[in-house]
C-alpha positions as CSV (number, residue, x, y, z in Angstrom):
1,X,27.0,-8.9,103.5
2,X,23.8,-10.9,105.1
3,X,21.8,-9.3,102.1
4,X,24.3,-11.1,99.7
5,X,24.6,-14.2,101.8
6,X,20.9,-14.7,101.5
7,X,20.6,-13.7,98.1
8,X,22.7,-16.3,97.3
9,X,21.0,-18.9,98.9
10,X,17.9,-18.2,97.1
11,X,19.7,-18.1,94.0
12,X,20.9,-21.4,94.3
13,X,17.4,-22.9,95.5
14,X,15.5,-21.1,92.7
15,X,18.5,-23.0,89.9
16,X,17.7,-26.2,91.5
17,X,21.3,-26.8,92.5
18,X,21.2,-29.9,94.4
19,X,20.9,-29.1,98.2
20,X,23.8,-31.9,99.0
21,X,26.3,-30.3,96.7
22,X,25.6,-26.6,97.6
23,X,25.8,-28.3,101.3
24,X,29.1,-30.2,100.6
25,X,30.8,-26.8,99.1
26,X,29.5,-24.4,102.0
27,X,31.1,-27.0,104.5
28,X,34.3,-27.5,102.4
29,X,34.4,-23.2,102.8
30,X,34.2,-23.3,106.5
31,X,36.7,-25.9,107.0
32,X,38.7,-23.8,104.9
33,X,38.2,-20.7,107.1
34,X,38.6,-22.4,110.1
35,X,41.7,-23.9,109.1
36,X,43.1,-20.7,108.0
37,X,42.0,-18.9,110.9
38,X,43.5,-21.9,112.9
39,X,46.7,-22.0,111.0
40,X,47.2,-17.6,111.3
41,X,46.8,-17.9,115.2
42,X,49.4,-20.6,115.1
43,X,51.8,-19.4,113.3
44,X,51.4,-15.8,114.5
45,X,54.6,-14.7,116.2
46,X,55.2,-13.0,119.2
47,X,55.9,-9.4,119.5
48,X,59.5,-8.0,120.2
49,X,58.7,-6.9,123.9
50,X,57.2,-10.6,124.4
51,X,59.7,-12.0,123.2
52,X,62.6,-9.7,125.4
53,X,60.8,-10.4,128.5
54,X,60.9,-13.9,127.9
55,X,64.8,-13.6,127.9
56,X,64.8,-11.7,130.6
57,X,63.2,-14.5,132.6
58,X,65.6,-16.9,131.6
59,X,68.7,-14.9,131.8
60,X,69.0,-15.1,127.9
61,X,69.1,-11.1,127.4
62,X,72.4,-11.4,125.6
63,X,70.6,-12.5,122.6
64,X,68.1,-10.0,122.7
65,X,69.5,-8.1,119.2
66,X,69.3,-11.4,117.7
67,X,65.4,-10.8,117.5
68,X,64.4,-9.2,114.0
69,X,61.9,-6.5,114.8
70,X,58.4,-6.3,113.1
């Protein structure tokens, strides 16, 4: 993956692509990824046993089979 990272970045110095715009889109990607990654962890739900001993604690166990499992 490094050899194809850095491959690429030669290729786009030896085209003359201009170093803002390659700059601008490499920037644009990480935002993306991080937002993604950001978004995933966010949104990720909790697990089944999680979630159970959470009830458990507040005296909510009745509901327990109301909890789709994964």
């Amino acid at each position: 993956m490094n050899v194809h990272q850095v491959s690429l970045g030669i290729s786009t110095l030896l085209m003359h692509v201009p170093v803002p715009l390659a700059s601008a889109h490499q920037m644009g990607s990480l935002t993306l990824l991080t937002l993604s990654l950001w978004l995933v962890h966010t949104l990720h739900p909790i697990s089944r046993s999680v979630a159970i001993s959470r009830m458990a604690a507040t005296g909510t166990l009745g509901c327990a089979n109301m909890i789709s499992p994964h």
